[in-house]
N, C-alpha and C positions, 0 to 999 in steps of 0.2 A: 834637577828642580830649580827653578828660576826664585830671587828674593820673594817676587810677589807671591809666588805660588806656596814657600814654606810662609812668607806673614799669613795667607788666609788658612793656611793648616794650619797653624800655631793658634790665630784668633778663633777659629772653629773650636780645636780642643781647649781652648781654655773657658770660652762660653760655656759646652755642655759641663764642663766641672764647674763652674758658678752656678749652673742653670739648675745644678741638685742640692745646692743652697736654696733657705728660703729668708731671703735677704730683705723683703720687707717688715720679715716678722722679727727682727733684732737689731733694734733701737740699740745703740750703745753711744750716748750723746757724751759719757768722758771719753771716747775713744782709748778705751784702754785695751791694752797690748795692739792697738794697730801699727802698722810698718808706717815706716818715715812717707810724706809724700811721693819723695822724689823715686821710692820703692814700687808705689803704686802706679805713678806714671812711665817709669822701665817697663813694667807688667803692662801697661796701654799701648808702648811702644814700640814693645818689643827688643828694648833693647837688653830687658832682661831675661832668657834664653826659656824654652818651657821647664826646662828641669830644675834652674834655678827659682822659680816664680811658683812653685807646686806646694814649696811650703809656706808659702802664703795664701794657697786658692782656698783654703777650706776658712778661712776666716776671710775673706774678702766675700766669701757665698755666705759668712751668717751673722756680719756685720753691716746693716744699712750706710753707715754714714762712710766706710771705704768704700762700699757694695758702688754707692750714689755718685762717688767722687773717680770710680775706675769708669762708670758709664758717661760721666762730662770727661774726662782727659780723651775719654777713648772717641767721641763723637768730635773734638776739638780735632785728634788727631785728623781724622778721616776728610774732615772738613778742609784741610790743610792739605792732606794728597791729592783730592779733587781740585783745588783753586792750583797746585801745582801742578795738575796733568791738564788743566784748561788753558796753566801758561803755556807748556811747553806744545799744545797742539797750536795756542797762537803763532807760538815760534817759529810752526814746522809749516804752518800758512803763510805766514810773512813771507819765509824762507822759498816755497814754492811762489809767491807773487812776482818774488824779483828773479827767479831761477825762468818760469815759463818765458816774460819776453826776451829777457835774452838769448834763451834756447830756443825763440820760436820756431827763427827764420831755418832752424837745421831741418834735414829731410826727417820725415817721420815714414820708415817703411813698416809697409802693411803687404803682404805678400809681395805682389808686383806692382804695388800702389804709393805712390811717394806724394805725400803732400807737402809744397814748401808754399810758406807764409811771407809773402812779400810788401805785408799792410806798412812795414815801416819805409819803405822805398820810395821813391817819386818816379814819377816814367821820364824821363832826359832823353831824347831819341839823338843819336849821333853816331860817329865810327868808333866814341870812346869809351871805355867804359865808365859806369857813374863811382864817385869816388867815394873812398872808405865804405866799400860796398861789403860785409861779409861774405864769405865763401859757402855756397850749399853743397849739400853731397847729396849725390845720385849714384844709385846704383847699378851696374850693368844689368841685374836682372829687370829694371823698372820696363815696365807696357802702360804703365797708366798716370798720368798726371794729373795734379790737381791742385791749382793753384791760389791762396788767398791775393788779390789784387790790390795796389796803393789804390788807397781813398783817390774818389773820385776818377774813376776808371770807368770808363763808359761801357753801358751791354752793347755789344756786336761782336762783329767776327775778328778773329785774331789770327796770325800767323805766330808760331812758336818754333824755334829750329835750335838745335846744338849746333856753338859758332865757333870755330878755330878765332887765333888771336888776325889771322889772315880775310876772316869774313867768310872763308867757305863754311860750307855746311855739311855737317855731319850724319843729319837727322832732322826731317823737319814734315812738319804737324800744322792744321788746323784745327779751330776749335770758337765755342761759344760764349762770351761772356755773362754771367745771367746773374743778378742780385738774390742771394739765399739767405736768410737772417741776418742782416744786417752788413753782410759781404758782396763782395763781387769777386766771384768764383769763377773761375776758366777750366773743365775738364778734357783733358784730352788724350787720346791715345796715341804712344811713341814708342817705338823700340831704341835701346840700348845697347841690345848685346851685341852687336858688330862694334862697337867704340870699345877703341882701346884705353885704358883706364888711365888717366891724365886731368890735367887745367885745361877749363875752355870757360865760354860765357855762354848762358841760358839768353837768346834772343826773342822778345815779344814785341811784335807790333802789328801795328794796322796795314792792311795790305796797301802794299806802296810807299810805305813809309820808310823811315832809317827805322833801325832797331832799336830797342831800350836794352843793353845788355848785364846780365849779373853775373858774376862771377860763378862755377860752380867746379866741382872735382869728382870727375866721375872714377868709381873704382871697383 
C-alpha cells in the first residue's frame, strides 16, 4: 500500500469515529482537557499514527472548538497537497516542453511507420552534408515514411533516397509534399530491410537538384 493510499485509509477511519461524535452539540469554550494544538494538527496530518491519535478521537467528536479547529488544519492541509501536486504537474509540463523538441527530431516508430521531424532544419542542397546536423534513427523494418518538413518547404514532388557518404543510393522513393495543420508533410513509401545497419545521410530534393542531406543510422 502506497503513502497516499494508507493517508486516505487513515483519514476515512478516523472521519467515521469523529462522525459518531456529535460535535456541534459540545460547546466547551474553556477548552478544558483538550490536547495541545500541535496534537490536533499530527491527528490532521497524520503525522500522528491512527493508534496513537484514538485516544484523542472520542473527545475531538464531543468537543466543537477541537472538533472546529481538526476540520481548518485538516482543509489547510489538503489545500497544500493540491497547490503541491499542481506544482509538480507544472514541473513534469515544463519538463516535457523542453524534453519534446529536443527529442523531436529522433525517429518515432509505429509498426513500420517512422516519423522524423525535420522542422528545425533549413534545406542547404549540396554534396555536403548540413552542419551540426543531429543523427535520426531508422529502422530496418521501416516501409513507410513520414516526414515533418523545414518551414517553408514548398508542396510538390520530392525525391527521397538513403545516400552512402559516396552519393550512391541505397533506396530511393518518391513522394508528395502537401501542407496538413500547419506542416508540410512528405509521406512516402521505402523499404529498409536490404540495408545493412550503419551511418548514411537521408537525401531530399527536388527532382534535378543536388540533395539536402541529414544524417541518419540505420539499425
Amino acid at each position: 500500500m502506497t503513502d497516499d493510499d494508507q493517508f486516505e485509509k487513515d483519514e476515512k477511519q478516523i472521519l467515521e469515529l469523529l462522525s459518531k461524535g456529535l460535535a456541534k452539540d459540545f460547546h466547551n469554550p474553556s477548552r478544558l482537557g483538550c490536547p495541545d494544538s500541535a496534537v490536533i494538527e499530527g491527528i490532521a496530518s497524520h503525522r500522528i499514527g491512527l493508534a496513537q491519535a484514538e485516544q484523542w478521537l472520542d473527545h475531538l467528536g464531543s468537543c466543537s472548538a477541537c472538533f472546529a479547529e481538526f476540520r481548518l488544519l485538516r482543509k489547510r492541509l489538503q489545500n497544500r497537497r493540491q497547490i503541491a501536486l499542481g506544482s509538480t504537474l507544472a514541473i513534469l509540463l515544463a519538463a516535457s516542453a523542453v524534453w519534446f523538441p529536443l527529442h523531436s527530431r529522433l525517429a518515432l516508430v509505429t509498426d513500420e511507420t517512422i516519423v522524423l521531424d525535420l522542422r528545425g532544419s533549413s534545406i542547404e542542397r549540396g554534396p555536403q552534408p548540413q552542419a551540426k546536423q543531429p543523427q535520426l534513427e531508422i529502422s530496418r523494418r521501416t516501409k513507410h515514411l513520414i516526414l515533418y518538413l523545414p518551414m517553408g518547404t514548398e508542396e510538390r514532388d520530392y525525391e527521397l533516397a538513403l545516400l552512402k557518404d559516396t552519393g550512391d543510393e541505397l533506396a530511393h522513393t518518391t513522394g508528395i509534399a502537401q501542407f496538413e495543420k500547419h506542416v508540410v508533410i512528405l509521406k512516402a513509401d521505402i523499404d529498409f530491410s536490404n540495408v545493412p545497419g550503419n551511418s548514411y545521410f537521408l537525401g531530399l530534393r527536388v527532382p534535378g537538384l543536388e540533395w539536402a542531406r541529414f544524417p541518419v543510422r540505420v539499425h
